[in-house]
C-alpha positions in Angstrom: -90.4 -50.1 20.8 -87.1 -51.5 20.5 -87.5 -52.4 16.6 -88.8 -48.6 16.4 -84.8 -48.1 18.1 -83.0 -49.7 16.3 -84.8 -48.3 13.0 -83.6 -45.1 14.3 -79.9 -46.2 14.6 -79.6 -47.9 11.1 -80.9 -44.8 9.4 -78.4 -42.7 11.8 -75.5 -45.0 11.5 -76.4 -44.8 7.3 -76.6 -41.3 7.2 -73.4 -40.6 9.3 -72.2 -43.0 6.7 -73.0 -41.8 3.4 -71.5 -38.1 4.9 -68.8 -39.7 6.1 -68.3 -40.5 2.2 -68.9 -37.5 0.6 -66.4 -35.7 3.1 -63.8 -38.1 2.5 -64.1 -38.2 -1.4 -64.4 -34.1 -1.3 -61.1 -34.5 0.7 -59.6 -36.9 -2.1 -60.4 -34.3 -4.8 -59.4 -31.4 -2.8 -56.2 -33.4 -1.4 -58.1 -32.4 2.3 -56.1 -34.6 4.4 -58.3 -33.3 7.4 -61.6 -33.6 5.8 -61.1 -37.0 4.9 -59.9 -38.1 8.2 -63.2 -36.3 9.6 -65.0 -38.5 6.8 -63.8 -41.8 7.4 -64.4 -40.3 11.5 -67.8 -40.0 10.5 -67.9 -43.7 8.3 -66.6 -45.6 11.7 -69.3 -43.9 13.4 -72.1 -45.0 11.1 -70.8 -48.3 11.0 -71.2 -48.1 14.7 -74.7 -47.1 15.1 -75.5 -49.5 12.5 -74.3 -52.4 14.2 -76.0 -51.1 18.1 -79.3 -50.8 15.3 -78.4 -54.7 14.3 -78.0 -55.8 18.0 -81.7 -54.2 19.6 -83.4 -56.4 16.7 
């Protein structure tokens, strides 16, 4: 059960991760100094769930 877990959190923290990085390069481009905050937000936060995904195994 727990290596179904922290399956769940490294696809999660990956996800939140790679739209994290579309939102911050679509604020580079657009010069979105709000949606790139909110995409490197979203980055931290998939790096986060990645590593709780890492600890359960």
């Amino acid at each position: 059960m727990a290596n179904q877990d922290s399956n769940s959190d490294k696809v999660k923290g990956n996800v939140n991760k790679a739209k994290g990085e579309m939102k911050d390069q679509t604020g580079n481009l657009t010069n979105n100094k709000d949606l790139q905050r909110e995409g490197k937000k979203d980055k931290v936060k998939g790096k986060v769930q990645e590593e709780v995904g890492n600890m359960k195994d």
